[in-house]
C-alpha positions as CSV (number, residue, x, y, z in Angstrom):
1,X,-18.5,-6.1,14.3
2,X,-21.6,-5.4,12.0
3,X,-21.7,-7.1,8.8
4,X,-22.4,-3.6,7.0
5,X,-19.6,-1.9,8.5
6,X,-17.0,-5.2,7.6
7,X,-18.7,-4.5,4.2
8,X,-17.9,-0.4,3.8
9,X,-14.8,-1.4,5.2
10,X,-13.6,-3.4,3.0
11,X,-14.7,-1.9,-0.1
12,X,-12.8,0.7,1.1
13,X,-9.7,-1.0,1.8
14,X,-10.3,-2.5,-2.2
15,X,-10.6,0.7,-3.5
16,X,-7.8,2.8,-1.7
17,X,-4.9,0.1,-1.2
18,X,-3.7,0.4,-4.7
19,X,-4.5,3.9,-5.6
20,X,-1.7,6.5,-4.2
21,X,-4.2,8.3,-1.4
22,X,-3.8,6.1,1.6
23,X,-5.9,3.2,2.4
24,X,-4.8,3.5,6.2
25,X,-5.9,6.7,6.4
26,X,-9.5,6.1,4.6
27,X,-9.3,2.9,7.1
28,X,-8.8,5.5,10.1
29,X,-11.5,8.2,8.7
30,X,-14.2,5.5,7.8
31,X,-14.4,4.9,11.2
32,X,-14.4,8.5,13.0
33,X,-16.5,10.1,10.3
34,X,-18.8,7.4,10.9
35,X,-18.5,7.6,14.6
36,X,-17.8,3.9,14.1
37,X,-15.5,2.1,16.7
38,X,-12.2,1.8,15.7
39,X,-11.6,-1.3,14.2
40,X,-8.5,-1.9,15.3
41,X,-5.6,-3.2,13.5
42,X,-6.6,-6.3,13.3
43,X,-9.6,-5.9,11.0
44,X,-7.4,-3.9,9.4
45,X,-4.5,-6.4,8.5
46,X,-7.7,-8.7,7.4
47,X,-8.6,-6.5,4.3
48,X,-5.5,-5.8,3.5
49,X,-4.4,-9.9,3.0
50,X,-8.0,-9.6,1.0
51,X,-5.7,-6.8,-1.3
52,X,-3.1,-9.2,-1.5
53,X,-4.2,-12.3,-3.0
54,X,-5.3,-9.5,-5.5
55,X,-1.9,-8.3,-6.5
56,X,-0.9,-12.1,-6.2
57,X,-3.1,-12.7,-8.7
58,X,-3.0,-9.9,-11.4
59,X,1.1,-9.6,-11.3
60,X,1.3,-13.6,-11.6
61,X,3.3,-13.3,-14.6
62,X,6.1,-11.3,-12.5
63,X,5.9,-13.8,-9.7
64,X,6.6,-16.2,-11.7
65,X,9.4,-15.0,-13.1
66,X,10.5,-13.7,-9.8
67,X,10.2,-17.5,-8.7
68,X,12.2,-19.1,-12.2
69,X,14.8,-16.6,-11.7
70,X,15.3,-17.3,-7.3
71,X,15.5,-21.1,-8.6
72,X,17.7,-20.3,-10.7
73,X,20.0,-18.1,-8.6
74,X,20.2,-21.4,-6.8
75,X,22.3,-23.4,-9.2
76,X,24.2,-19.6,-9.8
77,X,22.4,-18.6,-12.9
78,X,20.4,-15.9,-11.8
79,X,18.4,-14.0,-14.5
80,X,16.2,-10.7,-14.4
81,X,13.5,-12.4,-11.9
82,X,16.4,-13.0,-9.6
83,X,17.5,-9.4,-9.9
84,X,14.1,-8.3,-9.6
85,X,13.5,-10.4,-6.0
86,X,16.1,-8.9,-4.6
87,X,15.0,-5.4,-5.5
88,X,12.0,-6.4,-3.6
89,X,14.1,-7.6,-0.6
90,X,16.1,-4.7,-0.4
91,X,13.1,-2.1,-0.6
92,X,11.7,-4.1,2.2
93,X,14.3,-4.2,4.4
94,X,13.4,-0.6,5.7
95,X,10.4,-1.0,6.4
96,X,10.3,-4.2,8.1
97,X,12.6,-2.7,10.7
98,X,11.1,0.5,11.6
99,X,7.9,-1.1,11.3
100,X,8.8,-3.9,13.9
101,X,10.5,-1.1,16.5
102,X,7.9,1.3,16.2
103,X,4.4,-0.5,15.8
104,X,3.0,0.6,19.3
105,X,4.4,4.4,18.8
106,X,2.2,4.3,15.5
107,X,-0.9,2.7,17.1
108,X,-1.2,5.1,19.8
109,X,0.2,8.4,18.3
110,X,-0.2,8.3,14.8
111,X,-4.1,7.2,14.2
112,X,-5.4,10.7,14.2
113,X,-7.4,13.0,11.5
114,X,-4.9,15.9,12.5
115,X,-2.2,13.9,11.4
116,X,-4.1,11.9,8.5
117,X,-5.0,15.8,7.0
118,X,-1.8,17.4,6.5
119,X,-0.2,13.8,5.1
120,X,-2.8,13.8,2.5
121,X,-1.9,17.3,1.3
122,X,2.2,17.4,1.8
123,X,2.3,14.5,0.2
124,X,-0.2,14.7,-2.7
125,X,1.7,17.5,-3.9
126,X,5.3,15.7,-3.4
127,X,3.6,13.4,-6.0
128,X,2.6,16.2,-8.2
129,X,6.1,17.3,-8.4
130,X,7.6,13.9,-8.8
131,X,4.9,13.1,-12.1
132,X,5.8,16.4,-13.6
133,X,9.7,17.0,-12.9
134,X,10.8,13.1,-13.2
135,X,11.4,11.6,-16.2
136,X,9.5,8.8,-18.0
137,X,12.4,6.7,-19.5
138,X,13.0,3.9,-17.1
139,X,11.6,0.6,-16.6
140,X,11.9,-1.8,-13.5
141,X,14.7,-3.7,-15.3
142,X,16.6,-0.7,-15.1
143,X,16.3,0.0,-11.6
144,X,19.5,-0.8,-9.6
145,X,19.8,-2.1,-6.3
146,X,20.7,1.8,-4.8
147,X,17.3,2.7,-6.9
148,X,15.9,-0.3,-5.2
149,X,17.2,0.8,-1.6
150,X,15.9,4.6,-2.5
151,X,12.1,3.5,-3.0
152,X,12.4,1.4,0.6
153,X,13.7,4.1,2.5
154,X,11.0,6.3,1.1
155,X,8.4,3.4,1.9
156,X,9.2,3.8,5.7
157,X,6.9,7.4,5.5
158,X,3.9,5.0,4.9
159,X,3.7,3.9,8.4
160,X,2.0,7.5,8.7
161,X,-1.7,7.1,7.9
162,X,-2.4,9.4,5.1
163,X,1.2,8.9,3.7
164,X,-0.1,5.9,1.2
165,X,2.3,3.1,0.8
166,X,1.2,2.9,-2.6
167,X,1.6,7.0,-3.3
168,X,5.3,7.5,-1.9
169,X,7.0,4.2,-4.0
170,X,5.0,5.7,-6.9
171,X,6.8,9.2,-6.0
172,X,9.9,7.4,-5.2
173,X,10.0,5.7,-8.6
174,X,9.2,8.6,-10.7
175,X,11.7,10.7,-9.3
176,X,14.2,8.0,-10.6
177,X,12.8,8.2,-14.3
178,X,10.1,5.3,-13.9
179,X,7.1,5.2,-16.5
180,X,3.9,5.5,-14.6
181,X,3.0,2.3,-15.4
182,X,6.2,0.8,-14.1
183,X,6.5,2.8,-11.0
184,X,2.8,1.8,-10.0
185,X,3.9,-1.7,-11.0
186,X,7.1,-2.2,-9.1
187,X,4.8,-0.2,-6.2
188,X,2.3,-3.2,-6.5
189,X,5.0,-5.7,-6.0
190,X,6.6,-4.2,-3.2
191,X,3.4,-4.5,-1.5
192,X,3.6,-8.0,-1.6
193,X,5.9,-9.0,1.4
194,X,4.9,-5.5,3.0
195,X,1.5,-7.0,3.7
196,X,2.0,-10.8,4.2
197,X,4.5,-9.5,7.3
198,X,1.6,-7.2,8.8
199,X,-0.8,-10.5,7.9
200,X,1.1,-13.0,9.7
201,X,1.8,-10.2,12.8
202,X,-2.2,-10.5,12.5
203,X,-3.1,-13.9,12.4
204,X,-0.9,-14.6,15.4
205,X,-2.8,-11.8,17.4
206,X,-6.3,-14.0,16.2
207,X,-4.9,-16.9,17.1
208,X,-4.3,-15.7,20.9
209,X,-7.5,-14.3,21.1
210,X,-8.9,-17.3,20.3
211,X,-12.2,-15.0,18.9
212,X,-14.2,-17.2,16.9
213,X,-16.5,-14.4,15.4
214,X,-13.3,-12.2,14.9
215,X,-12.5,-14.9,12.9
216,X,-15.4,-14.9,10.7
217,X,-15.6,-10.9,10.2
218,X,-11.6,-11.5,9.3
219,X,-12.6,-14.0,6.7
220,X,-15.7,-12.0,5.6
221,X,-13.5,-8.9,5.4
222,X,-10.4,-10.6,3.7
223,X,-13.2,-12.2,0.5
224,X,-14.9,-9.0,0.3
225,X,-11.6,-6.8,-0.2
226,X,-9.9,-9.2,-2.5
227,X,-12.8,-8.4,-5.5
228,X,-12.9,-4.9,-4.8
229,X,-8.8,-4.8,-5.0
230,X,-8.8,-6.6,-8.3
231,X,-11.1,-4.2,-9.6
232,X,-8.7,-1.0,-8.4
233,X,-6.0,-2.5,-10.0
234,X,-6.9,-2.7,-13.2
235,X,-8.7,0.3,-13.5
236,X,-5.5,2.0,-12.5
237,X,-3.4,0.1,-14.3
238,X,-5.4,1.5,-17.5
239,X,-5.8,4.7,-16.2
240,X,-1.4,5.4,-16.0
241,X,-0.7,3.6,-19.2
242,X,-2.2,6.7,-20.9
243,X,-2.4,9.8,-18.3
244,X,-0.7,10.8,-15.3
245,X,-1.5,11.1,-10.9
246,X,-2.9,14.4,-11.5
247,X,-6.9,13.4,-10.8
248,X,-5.1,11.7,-7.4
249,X,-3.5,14.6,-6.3
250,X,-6.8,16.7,-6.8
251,X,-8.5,14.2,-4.7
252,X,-5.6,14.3,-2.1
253,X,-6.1,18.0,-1.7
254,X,-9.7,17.9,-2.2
255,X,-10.3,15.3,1.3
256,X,-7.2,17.0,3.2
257,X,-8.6,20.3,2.5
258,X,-12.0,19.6,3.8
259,X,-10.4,17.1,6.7
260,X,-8.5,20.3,8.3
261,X,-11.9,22.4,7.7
262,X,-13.8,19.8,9.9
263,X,-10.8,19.9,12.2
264,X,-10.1,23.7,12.7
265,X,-13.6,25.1,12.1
C-alpha cells in the first residue's frame, strides 16, 4: 500500500475513532471516494490499535484505578475501580459475541456506502434525541451493572459501519442520565478491550501471511494513528465539558445527506 494513502488513512482513523460519526465508515468511504482499494480489515485493525494506545494513555488515571481496584477484588476488597472493570466486562460481553459469530456476514454484506448513508443519518439523529431528552445528572460511578449491560447491548449496532462505536455508547449513556463528559468517557474506556480483541484477531491474520511489508504499513499506520487519536481526544473532551453533540449531528446529516445524493442521483 502507498505510504500516502497509510497516511490519509490513518489520520483519518485518528480523527474519527473517538468522535461519535463512525471511523469504520470514514475507513470504508476513504477508500471508495478515493477509488482506492479497499484496505481490508487488516489495515484497518492496524490504525485502530494506533487509537488505542491513545485512549491507554490519556484515561491512565482510570486504568489505574481499574487495576488497584481488580487487585484488590482479589484479596475480596473490591473498591470503585473493581466495580468499574466489571462494567467494562459486562458492556463487552455483547459485543464480543456477535462480533465473533458474525465477522464474515459483516465483511461481505455490510461494507457498502448504501448502508454507511442511512447509518449516519438514523443514527445521528437518535443521538440528537438522546443529548436533548436525557438527563445530565449521572456519572460513571453511578452506573449499575444493568446500566452497564444496556450501553453493551447498544454497542452491538457498531458492527454496522456508519453506526460509530463511539456515537451509540455516547447515546446509550445519555439516555441513562450520563453528563456528556462522562458518557464520552465511560465510551472511551469501553473501547479499550473492544479494540485490543479486533487487534489480536489482526495480528494473528499478519502472522499467517507472513507479509513483511504488511507489516511495515501496519506499523506505519498504527504510529501515525496513535498522535492523531491523542489529539481527537482531547479536543473532544474540551469540547463536551462545556457544549453538547449538536455540531456532530450536523456533520452526520451533512455527509449522509450528500452520501445518498452521490448514491441515488
Amino acid at each position: 500500500m502507498a505510504l500516502y494513502h497509510i497516511l490519509v488513512l490513518a489520520i483519518v482513523q485518528g480523527i474519527t475513532e473517538f468522535l461519535p460519526i463512525s471511523s469504520s465508515g470514514h475507513l470504508v468511504l476513504t477508500s471508495k471516494v478515493l477509488e482506492w482499494p479497499d484496505q481490508g480489515l487488516l489495515i484497518d485493525v492496524a490504525v485502530h490499535v494506533g487509537t488505542l494506545a491513545a485512549v491507554m494513555i490519556y484515561f491512565w488515571r482510570d486504568l489505574w484505578t481499574i487495576s488497584v481496584g481488580t487487585a484488590r477484588l482479589a484479596i475480596g476488597r473490591g473498591g470503585p475501580g473493581a466495580r468499574l472493570a466489571g462494567y467494562i466486562l459486562v458492556a463487552t460481553i455483547p459485543v464480543v459475541i456477535v462480533g465473533f459469530f458474525g465477522r464474515d456476514y459483516i465483511t461481505v454484506y455490510l461494507r457498502d456506502i448504501e448502508i454507511i448513508a442511512w447509518a449516519t443519518i438514523g443514527f445521528g439523529i437518535l443521538l440528537w434525541i438522546s443529548d436533548h431528552v436525557g438527563m445530565t445528572v449521572r456519572r460513571v460511578e453511578h452506573l449499575s451493572l444493568w446500566n452497564a449491560l444496556f450501553i453493551g447491548v447498544a454497542q452491538v449496532l457498531a458492527l454496522i459501519p456508519g453506526t460509530s462505536r463511539s456515537g451509540i455508547t455516547m447515546t446509550a449513556g445519555r439516555f441513562l442520565g450520563l453528563e456528556r463528559a462522562e458518557a464520552a468517557r465511560f465510551s472511551l474506556l469501553l473501547s479499550i478491550p473492544t479494540i485490543l480483541g479486533a487487534g489480536v484477531l489482526g495480528g494473528l491474520e499478519l502472522r499467517e501471511s507472513a507479509d513483511i511489508q504488511l507489516g511495515q504499513d501496519v506499523l506505519l499506520a498504527i504510529g501515525l494513528s496513535f498522535v492523531a487519536g491523542l489529539i481527537s481526544i482531547a479536543v473532544m473532551m474540551h469540547w463536551l465539558s462545556r457544549a453538547g453533540f449538536t455540531p456532530f449531528v450536523i456533520y452526520r446529516l451533512l455527509l449522509g445527506g450528500a452520501l445518498l445524493y452521490w448514491i441515488y442521483a
